[in-house]
VOGU-3710 file (C-alpha; in Angstrom, 3 decimals, decimal comma):
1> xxxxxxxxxx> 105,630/15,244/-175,812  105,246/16,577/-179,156  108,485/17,721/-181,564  107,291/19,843/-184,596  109,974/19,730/-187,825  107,645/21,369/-189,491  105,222/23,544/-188,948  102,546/25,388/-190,938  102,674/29,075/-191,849  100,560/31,385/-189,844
11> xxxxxxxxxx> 98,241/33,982/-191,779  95,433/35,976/-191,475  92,381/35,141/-193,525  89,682/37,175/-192,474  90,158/39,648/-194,837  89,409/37,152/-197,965  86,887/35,376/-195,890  84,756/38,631/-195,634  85,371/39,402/-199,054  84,094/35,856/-200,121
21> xxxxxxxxxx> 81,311/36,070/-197,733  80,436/39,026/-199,605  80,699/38,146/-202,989  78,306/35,397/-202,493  76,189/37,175/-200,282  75,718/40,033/-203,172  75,662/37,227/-205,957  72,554/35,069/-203,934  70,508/37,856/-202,812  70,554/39,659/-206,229
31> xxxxxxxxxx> 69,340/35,965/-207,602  66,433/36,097/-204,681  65,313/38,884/-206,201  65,731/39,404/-209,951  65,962/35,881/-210,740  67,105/34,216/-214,178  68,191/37,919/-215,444  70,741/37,785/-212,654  71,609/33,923/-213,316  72,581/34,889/-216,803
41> xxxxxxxxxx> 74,052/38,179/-215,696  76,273/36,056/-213,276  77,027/32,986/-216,112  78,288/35,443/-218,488  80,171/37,979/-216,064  82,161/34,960/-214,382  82,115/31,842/-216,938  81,739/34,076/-220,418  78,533/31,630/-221,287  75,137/32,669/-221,852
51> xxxxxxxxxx> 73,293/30,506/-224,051  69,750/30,489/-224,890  68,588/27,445/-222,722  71,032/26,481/-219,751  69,884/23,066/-219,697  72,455/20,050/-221,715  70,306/18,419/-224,273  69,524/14,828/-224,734  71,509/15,539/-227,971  74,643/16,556/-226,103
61> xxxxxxxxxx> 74,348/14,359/-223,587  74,428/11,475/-225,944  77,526/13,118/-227,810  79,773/12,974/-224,792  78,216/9,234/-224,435  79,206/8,169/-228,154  82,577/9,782/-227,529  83,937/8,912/-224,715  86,982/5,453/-224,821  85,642/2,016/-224,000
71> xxxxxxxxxx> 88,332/2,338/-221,461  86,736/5,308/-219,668  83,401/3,753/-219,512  84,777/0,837/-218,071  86,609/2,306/-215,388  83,616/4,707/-214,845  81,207/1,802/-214,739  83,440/0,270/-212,244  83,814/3,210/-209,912  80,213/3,800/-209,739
81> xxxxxxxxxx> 79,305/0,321/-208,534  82,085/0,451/-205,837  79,907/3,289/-204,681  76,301/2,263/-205,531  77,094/-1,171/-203,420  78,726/0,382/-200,637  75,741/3,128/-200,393  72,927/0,440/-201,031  74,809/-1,235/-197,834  74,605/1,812/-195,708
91> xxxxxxxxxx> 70,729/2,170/-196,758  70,285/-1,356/-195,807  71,607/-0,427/-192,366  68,804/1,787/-191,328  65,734/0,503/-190,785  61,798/1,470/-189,662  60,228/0,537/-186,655  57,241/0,459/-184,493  57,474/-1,031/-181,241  54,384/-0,610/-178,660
101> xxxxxxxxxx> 56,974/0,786/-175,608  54,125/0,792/-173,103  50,323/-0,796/-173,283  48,461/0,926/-176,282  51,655/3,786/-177,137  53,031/2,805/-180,247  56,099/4,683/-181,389  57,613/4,610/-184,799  60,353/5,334/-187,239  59,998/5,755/-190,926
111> xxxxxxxxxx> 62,446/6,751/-193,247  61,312/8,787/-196,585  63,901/10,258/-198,731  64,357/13,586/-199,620  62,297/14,498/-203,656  64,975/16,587/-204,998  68,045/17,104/-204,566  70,752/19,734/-206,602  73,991/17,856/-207,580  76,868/20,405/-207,642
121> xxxxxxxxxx> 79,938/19,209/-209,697  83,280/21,693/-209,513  85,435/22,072/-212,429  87,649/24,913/-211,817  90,788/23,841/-211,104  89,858/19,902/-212,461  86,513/19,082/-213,450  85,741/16,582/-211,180  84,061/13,206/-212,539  84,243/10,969/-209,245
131> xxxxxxxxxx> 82,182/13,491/-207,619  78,808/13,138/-210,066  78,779/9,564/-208,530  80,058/10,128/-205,284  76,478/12,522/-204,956  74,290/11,722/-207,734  74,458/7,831/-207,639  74,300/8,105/-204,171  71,255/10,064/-203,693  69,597/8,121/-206,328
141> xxxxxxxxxx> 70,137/4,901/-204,347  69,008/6,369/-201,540  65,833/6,927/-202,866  65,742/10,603/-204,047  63,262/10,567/-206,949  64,888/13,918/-208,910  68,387/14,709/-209,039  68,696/18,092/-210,850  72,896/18,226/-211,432  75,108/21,414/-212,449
151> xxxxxxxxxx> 78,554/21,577/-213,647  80,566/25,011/-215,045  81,046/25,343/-218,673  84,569/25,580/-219,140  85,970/28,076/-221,847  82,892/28,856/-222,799  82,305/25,629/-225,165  79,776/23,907/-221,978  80,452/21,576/-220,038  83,344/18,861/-220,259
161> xxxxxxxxxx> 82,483/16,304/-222,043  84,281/13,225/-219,764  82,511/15,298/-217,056  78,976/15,659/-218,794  79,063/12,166/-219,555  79,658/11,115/-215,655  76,646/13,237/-214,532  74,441/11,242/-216,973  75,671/8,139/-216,274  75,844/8,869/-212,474
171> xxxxxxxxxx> 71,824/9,032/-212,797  71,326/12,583/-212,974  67,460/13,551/-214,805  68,400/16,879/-215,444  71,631/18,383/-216,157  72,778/22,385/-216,431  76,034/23,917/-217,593  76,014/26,847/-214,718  78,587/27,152/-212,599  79,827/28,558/-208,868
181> xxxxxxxxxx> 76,975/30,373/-206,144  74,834/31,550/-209,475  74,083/27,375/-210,181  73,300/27,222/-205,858  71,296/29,809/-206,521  69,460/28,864/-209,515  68,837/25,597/-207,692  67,573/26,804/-204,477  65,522/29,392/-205,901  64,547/27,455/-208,914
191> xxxxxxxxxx> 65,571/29,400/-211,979  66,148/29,095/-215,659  64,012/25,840/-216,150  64,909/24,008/-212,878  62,571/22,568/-209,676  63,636/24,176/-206,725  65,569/21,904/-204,758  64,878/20,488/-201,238  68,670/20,020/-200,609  72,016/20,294/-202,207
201> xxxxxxxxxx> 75,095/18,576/-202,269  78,796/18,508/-203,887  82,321/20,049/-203,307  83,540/23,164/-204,939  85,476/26,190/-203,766  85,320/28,642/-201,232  82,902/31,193/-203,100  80,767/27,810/-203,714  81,448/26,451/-199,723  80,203/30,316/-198,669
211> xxxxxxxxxx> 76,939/30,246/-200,856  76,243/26,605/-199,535  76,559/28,225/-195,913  73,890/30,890/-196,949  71,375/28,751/-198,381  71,339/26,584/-195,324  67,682/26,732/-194,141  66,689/27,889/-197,480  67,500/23,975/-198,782  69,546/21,682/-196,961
221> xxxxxxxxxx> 73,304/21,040/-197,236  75,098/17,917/-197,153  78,522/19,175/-195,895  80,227/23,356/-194,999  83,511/21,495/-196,318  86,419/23,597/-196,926  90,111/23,106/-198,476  90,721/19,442/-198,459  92,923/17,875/-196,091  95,145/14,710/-195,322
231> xxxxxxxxxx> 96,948/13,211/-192,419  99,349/10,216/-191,915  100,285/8,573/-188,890  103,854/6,895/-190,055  105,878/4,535/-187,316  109,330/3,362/-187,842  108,048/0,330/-189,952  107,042/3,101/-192,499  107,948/3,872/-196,194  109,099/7,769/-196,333
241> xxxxxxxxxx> 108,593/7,797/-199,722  105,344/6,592/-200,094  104,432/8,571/-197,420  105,793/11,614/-198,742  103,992/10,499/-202,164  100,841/10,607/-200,432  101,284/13,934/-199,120  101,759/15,334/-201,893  99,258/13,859/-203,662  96,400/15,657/-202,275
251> xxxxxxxxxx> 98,284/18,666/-201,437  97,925/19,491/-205,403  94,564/20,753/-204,465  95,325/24,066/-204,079  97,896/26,327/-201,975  95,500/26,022/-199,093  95,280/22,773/-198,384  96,537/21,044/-195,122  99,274/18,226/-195,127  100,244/16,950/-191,447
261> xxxxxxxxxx> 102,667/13,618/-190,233  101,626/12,623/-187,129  104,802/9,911/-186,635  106,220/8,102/-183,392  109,524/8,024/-185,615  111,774/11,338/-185,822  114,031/9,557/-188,298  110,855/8,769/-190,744  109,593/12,521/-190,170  112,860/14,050/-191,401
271> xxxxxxxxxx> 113,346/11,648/-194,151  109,680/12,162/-195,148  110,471/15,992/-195,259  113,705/15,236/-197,510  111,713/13,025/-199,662  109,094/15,567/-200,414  111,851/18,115/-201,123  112,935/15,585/-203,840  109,393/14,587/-205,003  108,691/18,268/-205,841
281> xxxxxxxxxx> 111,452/19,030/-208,233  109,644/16,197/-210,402  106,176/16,406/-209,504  104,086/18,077/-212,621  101,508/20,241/-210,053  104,814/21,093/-208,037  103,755/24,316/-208,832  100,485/24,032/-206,636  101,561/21,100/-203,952  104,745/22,883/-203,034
291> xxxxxxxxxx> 102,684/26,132/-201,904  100,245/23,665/-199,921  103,223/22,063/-198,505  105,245/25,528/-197,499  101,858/27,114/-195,896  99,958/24,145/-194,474  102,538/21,008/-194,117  102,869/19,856/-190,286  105,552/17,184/-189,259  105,111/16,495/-185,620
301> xxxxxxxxxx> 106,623/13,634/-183,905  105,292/12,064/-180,988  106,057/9,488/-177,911  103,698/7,180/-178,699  100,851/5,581/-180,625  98,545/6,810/-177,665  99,643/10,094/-178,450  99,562/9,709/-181,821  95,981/9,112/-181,771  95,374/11,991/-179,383
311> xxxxxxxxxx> 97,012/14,385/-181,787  95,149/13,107/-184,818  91,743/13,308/-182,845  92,498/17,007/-182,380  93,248/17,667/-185,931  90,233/15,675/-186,812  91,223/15,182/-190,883  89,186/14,699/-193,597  91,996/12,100/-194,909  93,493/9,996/-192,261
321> xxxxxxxxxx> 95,942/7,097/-193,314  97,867/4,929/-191,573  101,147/3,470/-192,287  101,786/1,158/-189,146  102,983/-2,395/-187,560  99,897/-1,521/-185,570  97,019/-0,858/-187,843  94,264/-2,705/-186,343  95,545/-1,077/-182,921  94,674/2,390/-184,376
331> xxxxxxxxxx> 91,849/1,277/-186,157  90,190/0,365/-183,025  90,921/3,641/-181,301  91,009/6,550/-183,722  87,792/8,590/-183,233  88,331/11,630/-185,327  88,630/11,645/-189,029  86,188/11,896/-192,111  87,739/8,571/-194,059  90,337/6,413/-192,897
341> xxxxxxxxxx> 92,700/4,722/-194,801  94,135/1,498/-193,182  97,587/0,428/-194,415  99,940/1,512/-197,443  97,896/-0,546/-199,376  95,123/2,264/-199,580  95,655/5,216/-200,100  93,254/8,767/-200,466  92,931/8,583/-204,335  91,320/5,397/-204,116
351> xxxxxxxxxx> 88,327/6,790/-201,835  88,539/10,083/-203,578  87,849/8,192/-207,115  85,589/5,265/-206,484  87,007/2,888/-204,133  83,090/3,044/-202,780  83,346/5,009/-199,797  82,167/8,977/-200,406  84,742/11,527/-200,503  82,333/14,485/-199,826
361> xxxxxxxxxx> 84,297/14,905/-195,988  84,025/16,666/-192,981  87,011/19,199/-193,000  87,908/22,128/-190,313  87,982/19,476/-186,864  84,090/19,134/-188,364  85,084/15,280/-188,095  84,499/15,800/-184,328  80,748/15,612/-184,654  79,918/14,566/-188,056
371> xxxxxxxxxx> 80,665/11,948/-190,699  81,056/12,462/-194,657  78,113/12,091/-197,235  76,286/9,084/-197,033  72,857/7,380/-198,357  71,295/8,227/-195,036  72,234/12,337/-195,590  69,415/11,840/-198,361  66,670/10,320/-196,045  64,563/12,260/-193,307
381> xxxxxxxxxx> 64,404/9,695/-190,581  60,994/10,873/-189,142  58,838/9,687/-186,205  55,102/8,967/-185,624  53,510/8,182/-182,299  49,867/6,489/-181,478  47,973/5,874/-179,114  45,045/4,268/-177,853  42,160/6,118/-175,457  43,223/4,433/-172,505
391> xxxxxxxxxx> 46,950/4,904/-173,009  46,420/8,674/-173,624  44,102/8,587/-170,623  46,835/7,078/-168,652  49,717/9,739/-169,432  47,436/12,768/-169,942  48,216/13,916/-166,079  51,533/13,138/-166,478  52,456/15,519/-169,627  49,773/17,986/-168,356
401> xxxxxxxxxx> 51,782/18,065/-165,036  55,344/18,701/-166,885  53,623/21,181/-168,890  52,302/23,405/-165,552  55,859/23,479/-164,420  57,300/24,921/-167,571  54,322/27,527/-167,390  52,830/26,390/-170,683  49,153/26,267/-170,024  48,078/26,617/-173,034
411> xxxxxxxxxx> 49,688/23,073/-173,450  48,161/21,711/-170,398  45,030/22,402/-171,525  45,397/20,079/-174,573  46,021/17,175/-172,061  43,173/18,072/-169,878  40,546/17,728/-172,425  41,997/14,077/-173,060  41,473/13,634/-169,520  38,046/14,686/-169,624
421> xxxxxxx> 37,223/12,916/-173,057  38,409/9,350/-172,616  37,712/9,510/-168,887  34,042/10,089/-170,354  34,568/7,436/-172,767  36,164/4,507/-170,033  32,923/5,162/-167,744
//
C-alpha cells in the first residue's frame, strides 16, 4: 500500500513541447537546405559568435592544455581511465562468432564499429567536462576511427577552456565551438568544415534532446534522454540527511528535474523531507534545486522491500540508489533503472563524473527497455551467413515453401533456381 508525503506538481507541457519541437524543427530544416549560411545565421542569433572558421585550432587547443592546474589534469586523467577501463571491459564482453549450426550453414557475427561519430558537449547551464569522456573516450575505445566533438562558445570568447581541454584530451580529432540543434545539424549534414557524421551522441537540453529526435534516421542517436532524474530507496537503517543530500544534489539540474524516495520507513520519509527543507536555506543552487524539488519531488512510503522494488521498476530512473540493510537483496531484484548505485558509499556524482560507468542514461521509464551509453552503442553487431551447395540444396524447399505461404513468389523463385542449380550440380 503506498502513502505519498509528497507528491509532484501536476502541469501541462504540451504547449512548450510543441513550441520546442518547432524551434528545432525550423532551425534543422533551414540547415538541410541553406547550409553553413544558416549555421552561422543560427551561431550568431543564439550564442552571439560568428567567427571566420568554427573549428578550435591546434593553437587553442594547446592554450587550454598549457593552462589548465596540475591538479585538474590529474583528476581528469584519473576520471578518464575509470571510464576507458570500464568501457574496454564492456568491449571485451562481446565477441564474433561463426559456428556451422547445421552440415555446410555457417552463421556468423562480426562486430565493426561505427567511422564517425559527432560528440555533443552541453554548456548552458554548466559546461560539462565529464561528458567529453563519458562519449568521446568511449567511442574511441570502442573502435570509432573519427570523433568530430562540439561544445557552445560561452559569452562569445569560444569555448571553455577546462571544457576545451577535456574534449582534446578525451580523444576528440576534431573539435568546433557551435552550440545547441545548429552544431546537430552541422554534424549530420556536414557543414562548416566537418564529415558528416554516421551517429551522434551527448546530453544537452530539451531544444538539443528535440533536434536529436529529428535527426534519428538521418544519423543515429545514442540516447532521446530528457531532464535528469534520481531515485532512492531509504529503509529505517537509513541516513535522512545524506539522503536528502543526495536529492538535492542532482535536483540542481534544472526546475524540471525529478527527485522521488521510494522508503519502507515513514519516519525516514518525513525526516528526509525536513532535512531537505533545512539543506535548501544553505545550499548555493537552492535557487534551482528547490524549484526541482517543489515541482518534481515524490516521497512515497511503502510496505515492503517487494514493493519497494515494484514501485521503483515503474518509475524506471535514470539514478537509482540504495540506502539499505538489504542491498545485495535489491541488487539482485531491481530490474528498472539506467545506473544503480549500491550503498551510501556511492553516490550519483561519482558515476556522473568518472567513477567509470557512463552517465549518458535512459530517462522517461526508457530504463524499461534500454540501458545507458556504452562501448557496444558504437559497434554495428552485423551477421553473415554461408553456405555450401548441398546445404542450400537441402533448405531451398524449405524457405521456398515459407515463402509460397506468405504469397511472395517472387522470393520463391530465388530458391527454386538453387533447387534446380545444385540439384544439377549433385547429379
Amino acid at each position: 500500500m503506498r502513502k505519498y508525503l509528497k507528491t509532484r506538481m501536476t502541469s501541462d507541457q504540451a504547449a512548450d513541447t510543441g513550441q520546442v519541437e518547432k524551434v528545432a524543427r525550423d532551425i534543422l530544416n533551414d540547415i538541410r537546405t541553406k547550409g553553413d549560411a544558416a549555421v552561422r545565421e543560427y551561431s550568431h542569433k543564439l550564442d552571439n559568435w560568428n567567427p571566420q572558421d568554427f573549428k578550435v585550432t591546434a593553437d587553442e587547443i594547446q592554450g587550454a592544455v598549457k593552462n589548465m592546474s596540475k591538479i585538474f589534469k590529474e583528476d581528469f586523467a584519473f576520471a578518464k581511465k575509470q571510464v576507458v577501463e570500464f568501457a574496454k571491459m564492456q568491449r571485451d564482453s562481446m565477441h564474433e562468432f561463426e559456428r556451422e549450426t547445421e552440415p555446410g550453414i555457417l552463421l556468423g557475427q562480426k562486430l565493426i564499429p561505427i567511422e564517425v561519430v559527432g560528440a555533443y558537449v552541453p554548456a548552458g547551464k554548466y559546461p560539462m567536462i565529464s561528458a567529453a569522456i563519458m562519449s568521446i573516450s568511449t567511442a574511441k575505445t570502442a573502435g570509432v576511427d573519427r570523433v568530430i566533438a562540439c561544445a557552445p562558445p560561452l559569452a562569445g570568447k569560444g569555448i571553455y577552456p577546462p571544457q576545451l581541454f577535456a574534449l582534446h584530451m578525451a580523444g576528440a580529432d576534431e573539435i568546433f565551438a557551435l552550440g545547441g540543434v545548429q552544431a546537430l545539424g552541422a554534424m549530420a549534414f556536414g557543414c562548416v568544415g566537418m564529415k558528416k557524421v554516421d551517429m551522434i551522441a551527448g546530453p544537452g537540453n530539451a531544444y538539443v534532446a528535440e533536434a536529436k529526435r529529428q535527426l534519428f534516421g538521418e544519423v543515429g542517436v545514442d540516447l532521446l534522454a530528457g531532464p535528469t532524474e534520481i531515485a532512492v530507496i531509504a529503509d529505517e537503517s537509513a541516513d535522512p540527511k545524506l539522503v536528502a543530500t543526495d536529492l538535492l544534489g542532482q535536483a540542481e539540474h534544472g526546475p524540471t528535474s525529478p527527485a522521488w524516495l521510494f522508503t519502507t520507513s515513514e519516519r525516514i520519509g518525513r525526516e528526509v523531507i525536513k532535512e531537505i527543507h533545512e539543506q535548501l536555506k544553505t545550499l548555493p543552487t537552492a535557487d534551482v534545486a528547490a524549484v526541482a524539488w517543489e515541482r518534481n519531488g515524490e516521497v512515497i512510503v511503502v510496505d515492503s522491500d517487494d514493493e519497494a522494488i515494484e514501485v521503483s521498476d515503474e518509475y524506471a530512473p535514470e539514478h537509482l540508489e540504495v540506502m539499505t540493510s538489504r542491498d545485495d537483496y535489491y541488487l539482485k531484484n531491481l530490474k528498472n533503472y539506467g545506473s544503480l548505485f549500491v550503498g551510501e558509499e556511492s553516490t550519483v556524482a561519482y558515476g556522473d563524473k568518472g567513477v567509470g560507468t557512463n552517465h549518458t542514461l535512459p530517462t522517461n521509464k526508457a530504463a524499461r527497455y534500454t540501458g545507458g551509453l556504452w562501448a557496444g552503442k558504437f559497434i554495428k553487431t552485423v551477421t553473415y551467413q554461408r553456405l555450401s551447395a548441398a546445404a542450400s540444396l537441402r533448405i531451398a524447399p524449405i524457405m521456398g515453401r515459407i515463402c509460397e505461404i506468405e504469397g511472395m513468389l517472387a522470393h520463391k523463385i530465388t530458391t527454386d533456381v538453387r533447387v534446380t542449380r545444385y540439384h544439377n550440380s549433385q547429379a
